[in-house]
N, C-alpha and C positions, 0 to 999 in steps of 0.2 A: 232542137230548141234547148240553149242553154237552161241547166240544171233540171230539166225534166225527163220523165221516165215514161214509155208503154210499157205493158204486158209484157210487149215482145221481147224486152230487152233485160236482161239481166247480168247485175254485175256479176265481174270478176270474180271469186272466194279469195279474199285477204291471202295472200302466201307470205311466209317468215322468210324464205330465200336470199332475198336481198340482203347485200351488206348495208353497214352503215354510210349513208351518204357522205356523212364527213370524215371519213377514212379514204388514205389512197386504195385508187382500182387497183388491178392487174399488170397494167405496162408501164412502162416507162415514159417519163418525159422529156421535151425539151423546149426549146423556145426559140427563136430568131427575130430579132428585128428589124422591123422593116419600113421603109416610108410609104404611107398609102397618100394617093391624089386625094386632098380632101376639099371642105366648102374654101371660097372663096380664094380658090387657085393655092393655097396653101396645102404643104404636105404636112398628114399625120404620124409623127411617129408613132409607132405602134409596136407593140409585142406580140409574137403568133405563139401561144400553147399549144404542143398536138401531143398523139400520144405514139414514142417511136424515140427515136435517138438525131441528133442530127450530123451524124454518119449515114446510116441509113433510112431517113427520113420516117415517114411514115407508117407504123405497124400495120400493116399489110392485114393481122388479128382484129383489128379494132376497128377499121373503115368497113362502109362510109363513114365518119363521123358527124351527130348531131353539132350544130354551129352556135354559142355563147358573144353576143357582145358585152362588156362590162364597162361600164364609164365610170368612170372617177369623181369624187366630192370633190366640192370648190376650193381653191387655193391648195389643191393637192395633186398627182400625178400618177402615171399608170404604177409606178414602184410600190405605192399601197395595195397592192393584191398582187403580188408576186407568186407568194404563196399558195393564193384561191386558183390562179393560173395553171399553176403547176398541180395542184391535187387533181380539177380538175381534167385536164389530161389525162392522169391517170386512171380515170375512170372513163377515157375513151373519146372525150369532145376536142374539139377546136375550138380555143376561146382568144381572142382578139379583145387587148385592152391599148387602146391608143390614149396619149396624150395629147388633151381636148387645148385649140386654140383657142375657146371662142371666150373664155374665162365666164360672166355671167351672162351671156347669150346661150340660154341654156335650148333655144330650140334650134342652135346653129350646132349646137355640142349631139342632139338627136341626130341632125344629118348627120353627122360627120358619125353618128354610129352607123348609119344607111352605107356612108362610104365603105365602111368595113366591111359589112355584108357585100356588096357589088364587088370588092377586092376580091375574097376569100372564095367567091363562086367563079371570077374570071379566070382563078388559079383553079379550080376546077377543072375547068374545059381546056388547058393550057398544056400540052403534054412534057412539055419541058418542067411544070410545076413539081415538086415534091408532093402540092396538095392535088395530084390531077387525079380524077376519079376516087377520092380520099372524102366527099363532102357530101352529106345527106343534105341536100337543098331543099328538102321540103321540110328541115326541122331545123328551124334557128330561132335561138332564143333571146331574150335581154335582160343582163339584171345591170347593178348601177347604187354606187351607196350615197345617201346624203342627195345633193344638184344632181349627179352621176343617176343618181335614183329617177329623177325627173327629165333627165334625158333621156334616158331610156322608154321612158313613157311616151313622152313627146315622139320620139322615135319609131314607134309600134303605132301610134295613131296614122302617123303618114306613111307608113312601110306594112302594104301586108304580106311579105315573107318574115315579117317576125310573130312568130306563131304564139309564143307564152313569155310570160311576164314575172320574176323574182326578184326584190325588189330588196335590198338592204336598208332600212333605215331612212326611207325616201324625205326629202325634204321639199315642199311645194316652194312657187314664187310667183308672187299675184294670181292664185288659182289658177294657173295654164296647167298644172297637173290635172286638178277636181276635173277641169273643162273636157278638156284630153280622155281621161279615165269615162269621161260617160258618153264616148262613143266608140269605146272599144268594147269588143265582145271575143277576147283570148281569155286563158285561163292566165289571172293575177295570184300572185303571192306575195306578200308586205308582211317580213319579219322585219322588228322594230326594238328599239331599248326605252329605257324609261325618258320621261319627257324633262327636257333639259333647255335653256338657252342656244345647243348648238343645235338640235334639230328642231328650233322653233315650236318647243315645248309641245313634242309631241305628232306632228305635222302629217305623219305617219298614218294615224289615226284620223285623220277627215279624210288623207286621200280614201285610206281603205272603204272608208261609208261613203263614194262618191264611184267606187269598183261596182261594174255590173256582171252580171252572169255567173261562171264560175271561179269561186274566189275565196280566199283563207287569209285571215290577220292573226298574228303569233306576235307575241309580243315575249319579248327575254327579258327576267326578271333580275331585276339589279345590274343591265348592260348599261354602258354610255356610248355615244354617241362612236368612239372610236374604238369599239371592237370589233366591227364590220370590218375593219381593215388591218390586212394581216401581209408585210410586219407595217405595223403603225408608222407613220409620220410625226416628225417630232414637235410640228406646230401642233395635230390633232390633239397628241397627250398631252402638252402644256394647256392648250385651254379646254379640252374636254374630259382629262382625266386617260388614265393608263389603259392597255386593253390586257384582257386577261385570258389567256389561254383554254379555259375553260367554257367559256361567253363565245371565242374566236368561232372554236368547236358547233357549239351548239347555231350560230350562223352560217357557217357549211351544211349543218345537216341540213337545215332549214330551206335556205337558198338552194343546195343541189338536188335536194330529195324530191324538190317540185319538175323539176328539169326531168330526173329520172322517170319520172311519174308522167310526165305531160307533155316531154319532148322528146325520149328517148320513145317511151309509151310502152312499157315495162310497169305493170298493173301489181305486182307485186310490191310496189314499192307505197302502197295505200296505207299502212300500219305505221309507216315511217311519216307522213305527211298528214294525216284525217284520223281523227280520234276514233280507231277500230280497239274495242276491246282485244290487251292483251299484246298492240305494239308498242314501239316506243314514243311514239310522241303523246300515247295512255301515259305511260308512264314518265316521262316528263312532266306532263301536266296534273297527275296526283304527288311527284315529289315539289311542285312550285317553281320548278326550273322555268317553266313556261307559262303564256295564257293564250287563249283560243278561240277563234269563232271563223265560218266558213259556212257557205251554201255551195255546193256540190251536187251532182247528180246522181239520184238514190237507184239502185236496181230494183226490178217489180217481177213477182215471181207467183204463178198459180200453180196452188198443191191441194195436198190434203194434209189437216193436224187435229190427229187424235181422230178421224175418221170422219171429218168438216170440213166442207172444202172451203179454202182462205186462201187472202192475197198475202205472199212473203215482201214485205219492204227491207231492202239491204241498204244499210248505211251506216256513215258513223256516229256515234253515239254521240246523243244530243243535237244531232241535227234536226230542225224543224221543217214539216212540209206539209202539204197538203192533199188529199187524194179524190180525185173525180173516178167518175164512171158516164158511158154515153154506150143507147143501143145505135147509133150510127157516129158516124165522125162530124156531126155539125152542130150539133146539143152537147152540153157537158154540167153535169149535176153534182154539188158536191157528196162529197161522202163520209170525209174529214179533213177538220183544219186543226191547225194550231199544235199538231202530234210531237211529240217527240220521239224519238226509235230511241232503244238503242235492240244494237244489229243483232239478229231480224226482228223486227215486228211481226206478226201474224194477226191479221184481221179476218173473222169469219165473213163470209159471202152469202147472202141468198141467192139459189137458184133463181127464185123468183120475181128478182130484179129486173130480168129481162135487158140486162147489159150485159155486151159480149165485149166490152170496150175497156177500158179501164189504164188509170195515166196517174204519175205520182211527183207532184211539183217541192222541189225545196222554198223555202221560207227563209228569210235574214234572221 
């Protein structure tokens, strides 16, 4: 059950290990493009990221590789995220950024991210493929800046091998995003810039309070609408302003660090994504770089503190939730609401409660 907790279960302990998402990994990149069969008999051109050379294809170190679609804003093209292409890789995915026919048919622009996915998995099973047994098929993701943003949503609604959602800057069109978002149930991520005429002042922001289950909105403070896209387009900068290298930065981390987190599934990577005392998006979000909010799934832990036995809730700081107890699994009583942790909480326990049960829900 999204964002809830048993007894039984207990998070991860935060690890520092992980690099910075928005720094290159380990290997090398490269890229090939390619035409994939896409909607309406038309082909997608498209670009393939892997991580490897394309001498000898594949890094043999890094596969399978977890699978990235990325869809492009409106009146723009795969060339805006050349860059996020390429870092990517380097940190081991397969990312697939085609350029979208459908211009504002943005739920013909979702298939045509489905098409990617059907591509990238047929060059799987393919042995003549470079990507042949190169592709973790059980983890593909979608992110998408601005329309791009919305297709990718659209995308994941009708596609369920797209496992998680990171979302730059997303921009709705007649509620088909809101619509969309409230019957998916993957882990969302919507980092955002401040609210402006090119992202429909803000747009970002309803989808995210229209996100169910588990889900984070991060909003970058003093971005515009084209720093999601790296290198910039020159129609973006003329009418949304420059992007800045620093803002660029901070939308990789944001965007990848979810992916690591929730696709890769690399739990180390929680300080970097959820406000754990002592990582970096802490500390982002005390120097104002950033703002935050998210409902997550809190870990639940029975001990003893100070010689009392009590429930440990592990999460990140400032997240709210709720906590039952039940002496069988069909009753459940509350115990508390409205808490705020920060990581661990310790709650003392009566014995004589006569609950052997006990569960810990996030709150928005």
């Amino acid at each position: 059950m999204i964002g809830r907790s048993l007894l039984t279960l207990l998070a991860a302990g935060a690890a520092f290990a992980a690099s910075d998402p928005s720094a290159d990994g380990p290997f090398a990149s490269a890229r090939q493009t390619v035409g994939i069969p896409g909607t309406q008999n038309a082909t997608l051109t498209t670009d393939v990221y892997f991580p490897g050379t394309t001498a000898s294809g594949v890094d043999g170190a890094a596969g399978p590789c977890p699978v990235i679609v990325l869809g492009h804003g409106f009146a723009q093209s795969r060339n805006q995220h050349v860059n996020q292409g390429l870092q990517l890789a380097t940190r081991g995915y397969l990312v697939l950024i085609p350029s979208f026919n459908g211009g504002s048919d943005h739920a013909r622009n979702g298939q045509d991210l489905s098409k990617c996915v059907d591509w990238i998995l047929a060059r799987n099973a393919d042995p003549a493929s470079i990507f042949f047994g190169q592709v973790r098929t059980q983890a593909v993701g979608a992110t998408g800046h601005s329309a791009g943003g919305l297709s990718a949503i659209l995308a994941a609604a009708s596609d369920p091998r797209i496992r998680v959602l990171s979302l730059m800057d997303p921009v709705d069109n007649g509620g088909q995003g809101v619509a969309a978002l409230a019957t998916l149930n993957v882990p969302v991520a919507m980092t955002w810039s401040e609210p402006s005429a090119c992202n429909a002042n803000g747009s970002a922001e309803l989808l995210y309070a229209a996100a169910r289950g588990v889900r984070r909105g991060l909003k970058i403070v003093g971005a515009n609408h084209t720093d999601p896209q790296d290198p910039a387009g020159f129609l973006s900068i003329l009418t949304c302003g420059g992007a800045n290298s620093t803002r660029q930065a901070l939308y990789r981390r944001y965007m990848a660090g979810w992916f690591e987190y929730h696709l890769r599934g690399d739990d180390s990577y929680a300080p970097w994504i959820l406000n754990y005392p002592g990582g970096q998006l802490a500390a982002d979000l005390a120097a104002n770089r950033i703002t935050y909010q998210a409902v997550v799934p809190l870990g639940l832990n029975l001990g003893l503190s100070g010689g009392v036995l009590a429930l440990e809730v592990n999460g990140p700081s400032g997240q709210r939730f709720a906590l039952e107890h039940s002496p069988n699994w069909d009753s459940w009583v509350p115990a508390a609401t409205n808490m705020t942790p920060v990581a661990p909480v310790v709650l003392p326990v009566s014995p004589s409660a006569g609950s052997k049960l006990w569960r810990t829900q996030s709150l928005p």
